[in-house]
MIVO-900406 format. One record per residue: x, y, z of N, C-alpha, C, O in turn; residue in one letter. Coordinates in steps of 0.2 Angstrom, whole numbers, padded with zeros to 4 digits. Layout:
N
+-------+-------+-------+-------+-------+-------+-------+-------+-------+-------+-------+-------+------+
!  n.px !  n.py !  n.pz ! ca.px ! ca.py ! ca.pz !  c.px !  c.py !  c.pz !  o.px !  o.py !  o.pz ! rest !
+-------+-------+-------+-------+-------+-------+-------+-------+-------+-------+-------+-------+------+
!     X !     Y !     Z !     X !     Y !     Z !     X !     Y !     Z !     X !     Y !     Z !    A !
...
+-------+-------+-------+-------+-------+-------+-------+-------+-------+-------+-------+-------+------+
//
This chain:
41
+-------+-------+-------+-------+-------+-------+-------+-------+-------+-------+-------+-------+------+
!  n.px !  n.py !  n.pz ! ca.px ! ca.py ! ca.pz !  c.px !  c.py !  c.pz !  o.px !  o.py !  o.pz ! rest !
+-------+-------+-------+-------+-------+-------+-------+-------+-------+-------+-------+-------+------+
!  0004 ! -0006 !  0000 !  0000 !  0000 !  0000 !  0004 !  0006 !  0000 !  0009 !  0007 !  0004 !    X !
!  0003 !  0011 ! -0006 !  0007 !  0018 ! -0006 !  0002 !  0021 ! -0003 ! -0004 !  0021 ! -0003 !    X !
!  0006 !  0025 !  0002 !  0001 !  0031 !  0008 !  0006 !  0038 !  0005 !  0012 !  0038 !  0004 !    X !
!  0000 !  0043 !  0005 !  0003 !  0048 !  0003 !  0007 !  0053 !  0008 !  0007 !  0059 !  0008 !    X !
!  0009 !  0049 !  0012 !  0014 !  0055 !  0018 !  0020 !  0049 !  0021 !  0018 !  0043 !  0022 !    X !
!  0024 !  0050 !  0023 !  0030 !  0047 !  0028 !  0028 !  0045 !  0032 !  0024 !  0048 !  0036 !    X !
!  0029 !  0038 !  0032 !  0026 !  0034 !  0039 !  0035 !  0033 !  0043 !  0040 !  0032 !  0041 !    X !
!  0032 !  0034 !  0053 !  0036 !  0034 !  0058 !  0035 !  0028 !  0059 !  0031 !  0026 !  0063 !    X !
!  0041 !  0022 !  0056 !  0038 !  0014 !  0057 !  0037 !  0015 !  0066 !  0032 !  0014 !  0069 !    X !
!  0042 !  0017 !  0070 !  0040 !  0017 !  0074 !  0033 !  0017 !  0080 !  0032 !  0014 !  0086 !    X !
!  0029 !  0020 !  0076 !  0023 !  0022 !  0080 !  0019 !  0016 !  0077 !  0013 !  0015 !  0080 !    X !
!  0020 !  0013 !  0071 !  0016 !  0007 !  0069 !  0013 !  0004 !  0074 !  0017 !  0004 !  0080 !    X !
!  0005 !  0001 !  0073 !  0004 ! -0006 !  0077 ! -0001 ! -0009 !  0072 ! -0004 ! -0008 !  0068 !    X !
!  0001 ! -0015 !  0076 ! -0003 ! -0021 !  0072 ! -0006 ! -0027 !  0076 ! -0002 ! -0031 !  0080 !    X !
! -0013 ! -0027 !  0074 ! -0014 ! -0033 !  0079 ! -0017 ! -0039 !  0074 ! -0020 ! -0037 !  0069 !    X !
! -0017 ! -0045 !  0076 ! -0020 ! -0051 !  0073 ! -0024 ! -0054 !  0077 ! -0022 ! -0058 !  0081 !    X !
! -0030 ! -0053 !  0076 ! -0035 ! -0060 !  0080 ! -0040 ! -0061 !  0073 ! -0042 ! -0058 !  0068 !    X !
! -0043 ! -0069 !  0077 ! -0048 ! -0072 !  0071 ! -0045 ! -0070 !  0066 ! -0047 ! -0065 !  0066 !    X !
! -0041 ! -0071 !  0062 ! -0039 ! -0071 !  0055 ! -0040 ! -0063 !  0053 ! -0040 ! -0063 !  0046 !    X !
! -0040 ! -0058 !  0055 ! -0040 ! -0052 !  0053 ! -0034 ! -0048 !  0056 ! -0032 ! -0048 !  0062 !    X !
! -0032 ! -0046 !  0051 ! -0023 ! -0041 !  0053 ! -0028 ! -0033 !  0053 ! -0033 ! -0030 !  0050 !    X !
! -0026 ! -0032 !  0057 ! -0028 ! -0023 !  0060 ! -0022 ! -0020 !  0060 ! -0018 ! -0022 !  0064 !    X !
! -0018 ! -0014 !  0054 ! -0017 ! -0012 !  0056 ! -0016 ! -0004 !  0056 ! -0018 ! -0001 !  0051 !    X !
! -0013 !  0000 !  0063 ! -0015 !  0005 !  0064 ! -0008 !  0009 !  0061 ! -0003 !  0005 !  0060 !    X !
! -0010 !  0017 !  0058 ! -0004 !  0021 !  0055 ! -0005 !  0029 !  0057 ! -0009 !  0032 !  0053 !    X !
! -0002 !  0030 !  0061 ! -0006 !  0038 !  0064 ! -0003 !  0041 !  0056 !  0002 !  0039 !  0053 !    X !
! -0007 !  0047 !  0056 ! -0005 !  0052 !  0052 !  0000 !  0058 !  0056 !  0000 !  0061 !  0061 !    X !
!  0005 !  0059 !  0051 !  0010 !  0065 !  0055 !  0003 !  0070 !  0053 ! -0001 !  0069 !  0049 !    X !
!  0007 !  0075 !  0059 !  0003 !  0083 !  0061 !  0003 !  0086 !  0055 ! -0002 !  0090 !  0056 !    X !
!  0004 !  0086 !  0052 !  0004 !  0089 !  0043 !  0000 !  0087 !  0038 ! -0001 !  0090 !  0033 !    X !
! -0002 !  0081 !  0040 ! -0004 !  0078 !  0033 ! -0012 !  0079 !  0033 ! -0016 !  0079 !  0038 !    X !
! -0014 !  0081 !  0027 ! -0022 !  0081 !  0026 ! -0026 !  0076 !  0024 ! -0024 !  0071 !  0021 !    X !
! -0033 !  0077 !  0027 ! -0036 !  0072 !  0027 ! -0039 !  0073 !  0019 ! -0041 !  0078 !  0016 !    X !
! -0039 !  0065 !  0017 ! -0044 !  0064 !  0010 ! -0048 !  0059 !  0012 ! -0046 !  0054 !  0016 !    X !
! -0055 !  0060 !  0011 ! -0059 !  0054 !  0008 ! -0061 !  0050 !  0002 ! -0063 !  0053 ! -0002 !    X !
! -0061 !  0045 !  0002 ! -0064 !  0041 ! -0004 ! -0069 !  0038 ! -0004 ! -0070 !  0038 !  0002 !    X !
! -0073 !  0036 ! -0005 ! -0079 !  0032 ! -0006 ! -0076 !  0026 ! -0011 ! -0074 !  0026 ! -0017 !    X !
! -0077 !  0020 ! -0006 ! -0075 !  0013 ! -0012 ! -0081 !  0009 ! -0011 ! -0081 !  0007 ! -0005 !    X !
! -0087 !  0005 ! -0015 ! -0090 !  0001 ! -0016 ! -0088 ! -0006 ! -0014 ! -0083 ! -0009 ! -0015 !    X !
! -0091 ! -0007 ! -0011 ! -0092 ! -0015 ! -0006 ! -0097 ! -0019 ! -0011 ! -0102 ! -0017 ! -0013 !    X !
! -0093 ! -0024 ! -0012 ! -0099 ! -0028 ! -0017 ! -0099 ! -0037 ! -0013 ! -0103 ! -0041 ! -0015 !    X !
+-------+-------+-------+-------+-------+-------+-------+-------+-------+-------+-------+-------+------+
//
C-alpha cells in the first residue's frame, strides 16, 4: 500500500485475531485528510 505522507515505522501497530490483521498508521501533524468512497460488493 502507497500512503501519501511518511510513515514513523515506529509508531506502527498491528494486531492479529480471528484471521484479521488490523493495522493501525497515525498520520504525521501535517498531513491532510482525504476521503474516498470505495463500493463494497
Amino acid at each position: 500500500m502507497i500512503l501519501p505522507f511518511r510513515v514513523d515505522a515506529d509508531t506502527l501497530k498491528a494486531d492479529f485475531q480471528n484471521g484479521v490483521l488490523t493495522v493501525a498508521i497515525p498520520k504525521p501533524a501535517g498531513a491532510v485528510a482525504q476521503t474516498r468512497n470505495i463500493e463494497v460488493k
